[in-house]
C-alpha positions as CSV (number, residue, x, y, z in Angstrom):
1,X,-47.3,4.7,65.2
2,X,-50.3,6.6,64.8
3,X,-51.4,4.2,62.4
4,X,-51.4,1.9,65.6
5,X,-54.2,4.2,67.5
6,X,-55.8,4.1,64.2
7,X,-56.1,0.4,64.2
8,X,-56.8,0.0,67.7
9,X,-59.8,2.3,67.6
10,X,-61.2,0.4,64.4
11,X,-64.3,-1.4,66.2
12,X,-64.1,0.9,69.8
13,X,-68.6,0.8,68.8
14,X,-68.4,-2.2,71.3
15,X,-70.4,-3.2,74.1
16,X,-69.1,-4.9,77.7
17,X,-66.9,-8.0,78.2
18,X,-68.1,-11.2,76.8
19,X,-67.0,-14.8,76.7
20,X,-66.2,-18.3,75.4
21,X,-69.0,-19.9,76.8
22,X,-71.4,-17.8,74.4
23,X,-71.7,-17.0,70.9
24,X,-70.7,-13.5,69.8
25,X,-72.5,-13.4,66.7
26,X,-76.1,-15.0,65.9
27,X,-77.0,-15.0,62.2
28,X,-80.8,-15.8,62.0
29,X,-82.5,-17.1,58.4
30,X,-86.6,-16.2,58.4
31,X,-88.9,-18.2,56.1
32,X,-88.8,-14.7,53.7
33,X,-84.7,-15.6,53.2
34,X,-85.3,-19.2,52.9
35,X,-87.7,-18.3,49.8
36,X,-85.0,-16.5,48.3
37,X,-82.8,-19.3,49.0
38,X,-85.6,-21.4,47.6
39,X,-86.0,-19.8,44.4
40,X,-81.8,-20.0,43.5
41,X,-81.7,-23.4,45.0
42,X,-84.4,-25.0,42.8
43,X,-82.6,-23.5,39.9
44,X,-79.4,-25.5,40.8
45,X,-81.6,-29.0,41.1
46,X,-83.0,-28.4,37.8
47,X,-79.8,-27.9,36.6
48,X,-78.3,-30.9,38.4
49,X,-81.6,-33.4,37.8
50,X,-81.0,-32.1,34.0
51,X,-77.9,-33.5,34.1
52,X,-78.0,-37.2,35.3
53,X,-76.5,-39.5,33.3
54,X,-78.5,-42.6,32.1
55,X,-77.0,-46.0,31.2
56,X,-78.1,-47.4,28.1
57,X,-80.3,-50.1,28.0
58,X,-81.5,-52.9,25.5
59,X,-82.9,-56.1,25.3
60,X,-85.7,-58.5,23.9
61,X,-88.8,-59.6,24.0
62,X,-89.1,-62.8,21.8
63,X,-88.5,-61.4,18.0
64,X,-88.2,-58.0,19.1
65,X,-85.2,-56.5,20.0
66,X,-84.8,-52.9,21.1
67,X,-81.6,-50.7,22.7
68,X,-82.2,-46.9,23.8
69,X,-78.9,-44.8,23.7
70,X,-78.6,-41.2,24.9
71,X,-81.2,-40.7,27.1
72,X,-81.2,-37.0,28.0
73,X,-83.7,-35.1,30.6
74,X,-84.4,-32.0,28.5
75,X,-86.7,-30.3,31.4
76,X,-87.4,-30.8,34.8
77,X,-91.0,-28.7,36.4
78,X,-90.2,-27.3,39.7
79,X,-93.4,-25.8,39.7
80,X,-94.5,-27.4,42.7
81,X,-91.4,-28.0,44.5
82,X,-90.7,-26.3,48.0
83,X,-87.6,-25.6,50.1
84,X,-88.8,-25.7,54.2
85,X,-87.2,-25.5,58.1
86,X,-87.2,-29.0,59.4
87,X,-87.5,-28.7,63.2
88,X,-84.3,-30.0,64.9
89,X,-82.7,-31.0,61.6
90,X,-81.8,-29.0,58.7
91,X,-83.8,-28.2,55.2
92,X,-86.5,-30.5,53.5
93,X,-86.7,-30.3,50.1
94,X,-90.0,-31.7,48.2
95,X,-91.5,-31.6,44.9
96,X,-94.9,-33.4,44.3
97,X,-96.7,-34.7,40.8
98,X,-93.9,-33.3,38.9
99,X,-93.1,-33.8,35.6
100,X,-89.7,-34.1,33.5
101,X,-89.5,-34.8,29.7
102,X,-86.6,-36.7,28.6
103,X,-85.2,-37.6,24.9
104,X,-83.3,-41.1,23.9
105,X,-82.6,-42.4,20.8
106,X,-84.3,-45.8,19.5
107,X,-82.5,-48.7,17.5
108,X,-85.7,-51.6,17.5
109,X,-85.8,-54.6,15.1
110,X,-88.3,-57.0,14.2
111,X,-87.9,-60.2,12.1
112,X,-86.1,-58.5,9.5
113,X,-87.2,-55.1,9.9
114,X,-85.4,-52.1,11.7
115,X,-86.1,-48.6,12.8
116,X,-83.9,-45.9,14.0
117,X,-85.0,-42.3,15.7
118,X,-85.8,-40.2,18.7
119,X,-88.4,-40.9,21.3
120,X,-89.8,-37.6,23.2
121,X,-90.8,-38.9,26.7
122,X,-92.0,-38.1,29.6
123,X,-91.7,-38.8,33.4
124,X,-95.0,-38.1,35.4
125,X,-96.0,-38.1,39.2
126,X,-92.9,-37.6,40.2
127,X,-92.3,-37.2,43.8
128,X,-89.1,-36.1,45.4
129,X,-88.6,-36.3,49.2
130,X,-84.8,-34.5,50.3
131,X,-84.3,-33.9,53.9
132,X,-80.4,-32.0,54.7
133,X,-79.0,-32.7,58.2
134,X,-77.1,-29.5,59.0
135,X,-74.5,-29.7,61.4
136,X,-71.0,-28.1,62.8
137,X,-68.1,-29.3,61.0
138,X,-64.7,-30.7,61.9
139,X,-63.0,-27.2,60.7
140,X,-66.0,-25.1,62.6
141,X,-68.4,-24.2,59.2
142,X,-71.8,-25.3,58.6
143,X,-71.9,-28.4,56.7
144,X,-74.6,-30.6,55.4
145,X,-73.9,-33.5,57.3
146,X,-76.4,-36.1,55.9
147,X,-78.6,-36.4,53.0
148,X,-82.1,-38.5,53.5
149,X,-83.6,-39.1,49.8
150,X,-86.6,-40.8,48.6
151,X,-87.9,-40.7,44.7
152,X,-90.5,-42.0,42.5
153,X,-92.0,-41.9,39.3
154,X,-95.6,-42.7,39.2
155,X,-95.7,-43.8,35.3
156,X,-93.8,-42.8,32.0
157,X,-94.9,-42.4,28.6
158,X,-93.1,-42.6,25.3
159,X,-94.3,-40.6,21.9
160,X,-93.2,-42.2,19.1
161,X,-93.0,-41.0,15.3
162,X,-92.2,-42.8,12.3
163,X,-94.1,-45.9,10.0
164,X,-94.1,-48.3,12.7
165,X,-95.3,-45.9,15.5
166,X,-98.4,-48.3,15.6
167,X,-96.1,-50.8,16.4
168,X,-93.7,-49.9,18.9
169,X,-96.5,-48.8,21.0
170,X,-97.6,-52.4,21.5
171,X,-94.0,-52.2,23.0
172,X,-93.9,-49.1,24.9
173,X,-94.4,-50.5,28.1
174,X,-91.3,-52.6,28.2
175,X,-89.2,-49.4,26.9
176,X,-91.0,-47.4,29.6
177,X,-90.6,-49.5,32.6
178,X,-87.1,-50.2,32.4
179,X,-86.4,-46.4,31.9
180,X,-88.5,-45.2,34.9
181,X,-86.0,-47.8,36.8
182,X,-82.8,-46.2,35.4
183,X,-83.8,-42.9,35.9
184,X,-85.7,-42.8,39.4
185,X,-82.6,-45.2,40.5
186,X,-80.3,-41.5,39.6
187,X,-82.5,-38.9,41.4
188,X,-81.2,-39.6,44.9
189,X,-77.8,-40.3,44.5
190,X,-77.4,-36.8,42.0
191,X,-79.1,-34.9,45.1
192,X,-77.1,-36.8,47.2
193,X,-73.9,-35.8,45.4
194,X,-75.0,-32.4,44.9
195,X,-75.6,-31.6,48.5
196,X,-72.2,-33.9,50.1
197,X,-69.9,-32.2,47.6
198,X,-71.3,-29.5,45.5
199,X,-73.5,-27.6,48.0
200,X,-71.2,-28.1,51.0
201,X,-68.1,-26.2,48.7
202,X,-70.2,-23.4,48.5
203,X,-70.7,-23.6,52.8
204,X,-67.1,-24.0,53.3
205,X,-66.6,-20.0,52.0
206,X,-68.0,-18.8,54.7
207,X,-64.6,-17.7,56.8
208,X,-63.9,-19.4,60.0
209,X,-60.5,-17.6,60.7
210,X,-59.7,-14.8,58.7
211,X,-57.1,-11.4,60.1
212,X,-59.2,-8.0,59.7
213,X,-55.6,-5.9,59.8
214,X,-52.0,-6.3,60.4
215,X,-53.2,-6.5,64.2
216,X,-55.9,-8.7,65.0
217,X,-57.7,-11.6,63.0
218,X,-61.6,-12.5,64.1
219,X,-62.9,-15.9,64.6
220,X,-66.1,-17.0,62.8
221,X,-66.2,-20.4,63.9
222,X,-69.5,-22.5,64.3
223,X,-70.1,-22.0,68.2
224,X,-72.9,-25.2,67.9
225,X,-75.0,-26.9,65.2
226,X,-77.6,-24.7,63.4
227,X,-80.9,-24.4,65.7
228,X,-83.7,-25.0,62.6
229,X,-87.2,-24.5,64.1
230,X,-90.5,-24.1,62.1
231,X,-90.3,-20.4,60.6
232,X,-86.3,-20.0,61.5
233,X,-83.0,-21.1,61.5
234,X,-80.4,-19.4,64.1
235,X,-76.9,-20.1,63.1
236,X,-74.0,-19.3,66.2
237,X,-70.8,-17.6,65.5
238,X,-67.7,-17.8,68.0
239,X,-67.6,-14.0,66.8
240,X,-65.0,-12.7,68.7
241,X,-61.1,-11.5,67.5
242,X,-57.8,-12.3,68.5
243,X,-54.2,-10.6,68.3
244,X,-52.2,-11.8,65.5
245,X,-49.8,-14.1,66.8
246,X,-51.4,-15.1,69.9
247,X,-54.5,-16.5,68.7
248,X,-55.4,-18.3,72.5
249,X,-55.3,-15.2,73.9
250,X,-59.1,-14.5,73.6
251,X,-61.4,-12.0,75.9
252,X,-63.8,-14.5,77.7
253,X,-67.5,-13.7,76.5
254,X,-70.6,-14.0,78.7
255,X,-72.5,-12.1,77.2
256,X,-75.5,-12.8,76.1
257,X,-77.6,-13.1,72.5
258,X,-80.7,-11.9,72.6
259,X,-83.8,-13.2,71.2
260,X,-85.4,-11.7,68.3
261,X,-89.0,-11.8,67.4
262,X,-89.0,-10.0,64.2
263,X,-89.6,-11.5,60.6
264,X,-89.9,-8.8,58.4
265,X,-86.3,-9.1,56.7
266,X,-85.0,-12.2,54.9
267,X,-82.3,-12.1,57.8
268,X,-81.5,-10.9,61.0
269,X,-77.8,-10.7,62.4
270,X,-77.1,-10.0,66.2
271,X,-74.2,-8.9,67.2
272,X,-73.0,-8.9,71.2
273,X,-71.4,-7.1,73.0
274,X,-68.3,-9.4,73.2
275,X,-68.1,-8.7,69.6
276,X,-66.9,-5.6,69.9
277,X,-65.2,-5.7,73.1
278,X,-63.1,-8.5,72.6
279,X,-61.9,-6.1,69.3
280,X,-60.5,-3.8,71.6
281,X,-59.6,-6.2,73.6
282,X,-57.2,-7.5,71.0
283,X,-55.9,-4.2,69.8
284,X,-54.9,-3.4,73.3
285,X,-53.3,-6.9,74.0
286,X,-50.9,-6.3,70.2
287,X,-49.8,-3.3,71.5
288,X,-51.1,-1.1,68.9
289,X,-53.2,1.6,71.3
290,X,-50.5,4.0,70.6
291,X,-49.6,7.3,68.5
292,X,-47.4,10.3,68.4
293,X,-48.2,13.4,67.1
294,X,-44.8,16.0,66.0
295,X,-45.2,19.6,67.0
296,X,-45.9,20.5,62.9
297,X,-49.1,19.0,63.5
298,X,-49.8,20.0,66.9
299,X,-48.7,23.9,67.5
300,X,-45.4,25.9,67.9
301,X,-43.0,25.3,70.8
302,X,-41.6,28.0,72.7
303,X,-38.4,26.6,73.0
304,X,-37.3,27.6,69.5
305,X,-34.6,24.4,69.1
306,X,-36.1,21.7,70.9
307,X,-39.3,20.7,68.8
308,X,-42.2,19.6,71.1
309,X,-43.8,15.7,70.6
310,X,-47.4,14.3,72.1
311,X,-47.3,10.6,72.8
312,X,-51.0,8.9,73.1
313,X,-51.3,5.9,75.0
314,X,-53.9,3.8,75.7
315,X,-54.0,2.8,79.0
316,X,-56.8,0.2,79.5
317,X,-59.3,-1.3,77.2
318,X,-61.9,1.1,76.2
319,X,-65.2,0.1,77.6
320,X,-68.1,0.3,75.2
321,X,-71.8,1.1,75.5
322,X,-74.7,0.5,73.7
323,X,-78.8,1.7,74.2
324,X,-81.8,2.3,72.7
325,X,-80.6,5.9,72.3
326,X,-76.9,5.3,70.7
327,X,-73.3,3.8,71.1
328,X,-70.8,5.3,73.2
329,X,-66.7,4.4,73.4
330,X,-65.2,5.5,76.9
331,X,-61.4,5.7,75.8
332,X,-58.5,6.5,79.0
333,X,-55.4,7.6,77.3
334,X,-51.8,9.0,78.8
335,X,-50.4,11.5,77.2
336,X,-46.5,12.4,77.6
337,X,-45.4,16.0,76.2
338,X,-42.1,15.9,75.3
339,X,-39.7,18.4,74.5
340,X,-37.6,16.7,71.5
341,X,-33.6,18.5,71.5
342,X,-31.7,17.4,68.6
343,X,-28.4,14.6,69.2
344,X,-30.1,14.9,73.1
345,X,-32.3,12.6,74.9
346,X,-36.1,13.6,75.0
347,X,-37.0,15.2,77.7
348,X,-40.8,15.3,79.5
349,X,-42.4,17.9,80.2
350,X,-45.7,16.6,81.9
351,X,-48.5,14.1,81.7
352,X,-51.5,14.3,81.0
353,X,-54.9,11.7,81.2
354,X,-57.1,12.2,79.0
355,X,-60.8,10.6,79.2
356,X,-62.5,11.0,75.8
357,X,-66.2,9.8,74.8
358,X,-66.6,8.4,71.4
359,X,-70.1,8.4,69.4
360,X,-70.1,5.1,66.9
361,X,-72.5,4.5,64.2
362,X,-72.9,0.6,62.9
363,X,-73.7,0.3,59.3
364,X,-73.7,-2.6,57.3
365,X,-73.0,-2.7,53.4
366,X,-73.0,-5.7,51.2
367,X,-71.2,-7.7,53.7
368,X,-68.9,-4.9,55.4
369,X,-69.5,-3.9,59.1
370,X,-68.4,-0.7,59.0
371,X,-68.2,2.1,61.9
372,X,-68.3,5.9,62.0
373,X,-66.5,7.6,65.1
374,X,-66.9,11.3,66.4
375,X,-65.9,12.8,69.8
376,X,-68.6,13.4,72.1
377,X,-66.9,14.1,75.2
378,X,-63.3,15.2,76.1
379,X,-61.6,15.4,79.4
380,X,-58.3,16.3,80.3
381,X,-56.5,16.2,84.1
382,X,-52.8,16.2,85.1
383,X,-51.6,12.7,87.2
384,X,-49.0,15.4,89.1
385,X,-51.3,18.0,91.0
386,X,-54.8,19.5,91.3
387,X,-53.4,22.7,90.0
388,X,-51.8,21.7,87.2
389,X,-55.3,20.1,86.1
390,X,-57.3,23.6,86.7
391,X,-54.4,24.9,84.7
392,X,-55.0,22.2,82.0
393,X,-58.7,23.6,81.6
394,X,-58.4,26.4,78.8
395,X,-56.6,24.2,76.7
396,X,-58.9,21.4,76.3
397,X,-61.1,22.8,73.8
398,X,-57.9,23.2,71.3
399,X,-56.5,19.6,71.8
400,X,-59.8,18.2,71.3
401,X,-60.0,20.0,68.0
402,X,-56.4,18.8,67.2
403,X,-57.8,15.1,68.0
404,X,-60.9,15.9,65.8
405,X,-58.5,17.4,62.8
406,X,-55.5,14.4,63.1
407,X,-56.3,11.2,64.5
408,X,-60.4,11.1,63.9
409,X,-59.7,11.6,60.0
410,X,-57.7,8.7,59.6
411,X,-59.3,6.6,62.6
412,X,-62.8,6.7,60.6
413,X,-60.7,5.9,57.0
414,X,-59.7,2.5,58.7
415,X,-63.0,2.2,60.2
416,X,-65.0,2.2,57.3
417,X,-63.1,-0.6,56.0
418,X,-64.9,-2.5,58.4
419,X,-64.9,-6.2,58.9
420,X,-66.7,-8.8,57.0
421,X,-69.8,-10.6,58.1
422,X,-69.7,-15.0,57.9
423,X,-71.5,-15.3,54.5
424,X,-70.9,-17.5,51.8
425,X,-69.5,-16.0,48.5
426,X,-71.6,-15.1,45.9
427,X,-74.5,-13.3,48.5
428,X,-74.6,-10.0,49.7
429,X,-77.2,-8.2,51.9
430,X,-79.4,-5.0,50.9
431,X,-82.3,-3.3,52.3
432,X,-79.7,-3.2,55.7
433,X,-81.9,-1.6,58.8
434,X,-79.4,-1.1,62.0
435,X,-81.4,-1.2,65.6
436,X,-80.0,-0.5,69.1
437,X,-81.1,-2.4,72.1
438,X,-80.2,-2.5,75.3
439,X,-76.8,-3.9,75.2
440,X,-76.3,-5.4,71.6
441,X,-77.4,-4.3,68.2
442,X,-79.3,-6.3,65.5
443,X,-79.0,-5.8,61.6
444,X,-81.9,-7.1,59.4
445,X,-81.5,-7.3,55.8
446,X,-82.5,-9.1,52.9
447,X,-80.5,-11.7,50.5
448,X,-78.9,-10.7,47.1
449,X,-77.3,-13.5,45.0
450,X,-74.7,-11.4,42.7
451,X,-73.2,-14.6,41.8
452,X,-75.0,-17.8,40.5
453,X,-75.1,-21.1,42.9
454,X,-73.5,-22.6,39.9
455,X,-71.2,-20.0,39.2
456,X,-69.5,-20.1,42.7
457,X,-69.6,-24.4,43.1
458,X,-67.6,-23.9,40.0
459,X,-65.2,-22.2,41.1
460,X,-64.5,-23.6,44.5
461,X,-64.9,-27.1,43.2
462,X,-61.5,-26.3,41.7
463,X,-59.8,-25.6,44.5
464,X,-61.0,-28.6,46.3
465,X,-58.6,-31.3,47.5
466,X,-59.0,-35.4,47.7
467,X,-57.6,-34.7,51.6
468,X,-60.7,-31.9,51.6
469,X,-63.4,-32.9,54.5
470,X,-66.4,-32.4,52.1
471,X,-65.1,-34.7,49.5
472,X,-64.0,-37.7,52.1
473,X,-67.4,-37.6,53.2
474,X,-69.0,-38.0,49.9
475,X,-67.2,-40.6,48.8
């Protein structure tokens, strides 16, 4: 039971009622995130460029027969390559008067002569052109919708060995040509694939609908495509929890997200007020609001046999605050002392409202929202008489101590478990810098990859179905 009031006071750090017609959460991506998205990403295209497979190829020009077998790209330069916001669309991805250097293995025969061995090639002037449409999907993640490709290869030339190197050059064209074809004919459909399937596995780990406790689950859904502009890309989050069980019953959010101006972090996540009210909300609505505290943890009972017992209720949905100057929780509980005879029915002795003012403090580690609660104010008044309430007065330093000694303890222990923030796996935040406003709070941080691009695609990529969205699409 007390483990209940525990729960229900896990994210009391909220702000006022908010809404379904409104995001509760806006994660924003700055130009300084999308260069250390940049700078895994081109990595992975490497990689994946490195990778396409070539067709042989063979044929003849009047005595001369040739066939090239095993044509491998040993090195793709990204030197030049860059990773931008395309207004209204997604992410363009370019490389200009690049170079890649590629190996194949030569069979060639003329008249009655024949030569086998490698060939060291390379691919220059190669320009890459990748736009990704971003969008909302069908389950409510980010997707990359579309892919718009264009390649070229400028020109190609071979370096060949051996005693008829003099030779095969007066050849090398015909090798060249129909390798440039083969290979700039790959380019777009790899980066293609990679985006459709590989890329988008690594999207679809970001949580739509996910339970932070036994009680209540949150809802990270896309609330609307990404907004991409020049130097930022806003991604909306439904942001706001549910009880367990009775997932339609959501708080309504109006609320609203603010705009943020600054660019100094790789990114900036805004959280609403709804975010945290519609927490409470939930806790309240799954009945968990509750706790009972035995007279060994409270203080001695007069009545030597019948054991006294305080029950804490909840008794509305704790409004929450936030400002420039801090977070508050206002918190109305009832609270029933009751004498406890043994074999006998309980018995009460009075009741009590209690109005209790909570401090909160946000912090954000990794990808853990987690909160810190203290009492700030405390308040106690009988619902009987005037009286009773002065009456009440000189004990209301001691039960906000017992407050402060049993419930706070173990409130803050679930607390700090926190709840996770919508990112996909392998990426974690650092540098994390918390800021109060007037009515929501904003976290900027910057990216960490822990895990490898490759390393995660891997792994989801196993887990991937032929029903699963991103692979239907691809195909």
């Amino acid at each position: 039971m007390m483990a209940c009031w525990v729960s229900g006071l896990l994210l009391l750090m909220g702000l006022s009622i908010a809404t379904s017609f409104n995001p509760g959460c806006r994660i924003r991506i700055t130009e300084r995130g999308l260069t250390m998205i940049q700078y895994e990403g081109l990595k992975f295209v490497a990689e994946e460029v490195e990778n396409i497979t070539i067709l042989d190829l063979s044929g003849k020009e009047g005595p001369f027969h040739y066939s090239i077998s095993g044509v491998k790209i040993t090195q793709l330069n990204i030197s030049n390559a860059t990773l931008s916001f395309q207004h209204d669309a997604g992410l363009l991805f370019e490389m200009k008067k690049a170079s890649i250097s590629i190996t194949f293995q030569r069979k060639m025969m003329y008249w009655l002569f024949q030569d086998i061995g490698q060939i060291n090639a390379s691919a220059e002037g190669v320009n890459i052109w990748t736009l990704l449409h971003l969008s909302k999907s069908n389950s409510g993640q980010m997707k990359i919708s579309k892919v718009s490709c264009k390649a070229s290869i400028a020109r190609m030339n071979a370096r060949f060995n051996g005693n008829f190197r003099g030779f095969y050059e007066m050849f090398s064209t015909i090798l060249t040509t129909g390798l440039r074809f083969l290979i700039n004919q790959q380019i777009c459909p790899t980066l293609e694939h990679s985006a459709l399937v590989l890329l988008n596995s690594l999207l679809e780990t970001v949580p739509v609908r996910t339970d932070v406790d036994q009680y209540i689950g949150i809802d990270y859904s896309l609330f609307s495509n990404p907004d991409v502009k020049s130097d930022w890309m806003d991604v909306d989050f439904k942001g706001t929890f549910y009880p367990i069980g009775n997932e339609t019953d959501m708080l309504s959010n109006t609320a609203s997200i603010p705009h943020l101006k600054s660019k100094d972090h790789m990114v900036y996540i805004s959280l609403s007020k709804h975010f945290f009210d519609s927490a409470m909300y939930s806790y309240y609505k799954a009945g968990s609001l509750k706790a009972e505290i035995p007279e060994s943890k409270s203080s001695k009972s007069s009545a030597k046999d019948a054991p006294l017992q305080l029950n804490l209720e909840v008794t509305s949905v704790p409004h929450c605050t936030i400002k420039p100057s801090g977070n508050t929780i206002s918190v109305s509980t009832h609270m029933n002392i009751m004498l406890m005879p043994p074999n006998s029915t309980p018995v009460t002795l009075t009741s009590i409202i209690m109005e209790i003012k909570l401090n909160a403090k946000v912090a954000l580690k990794g990808k853990n929202l987690a909160i810190t609660l203290g009492i700030r104010r405390f308040r106690m008044f009988s619902t009987k008489s005037t009286l009773e309430s002065l009456v009440l007065i000189p004990i209301q330093a001691p039960m906000k101590a017992l407050l402060q000694l049993t419930i706070m303890p173990i409130i803050n222990e679930r607390a700090l478990k926190g709840v996770q923030i919508p990112l996909p796996e392998g990426i974690n935040l650092i540098n994390e810098m918390v800021t109060n406003h007037m009515g929501f709070l904003s976290i900027g941080a910057d990216l960490h990859f822990y895990k490898g691009l490759r390393e995660v695609i891997n792994k989801n990529l196993l887990h991937l179905s032929p029903n699963n969205e991103t692979l239907s699409k691809a195909k």
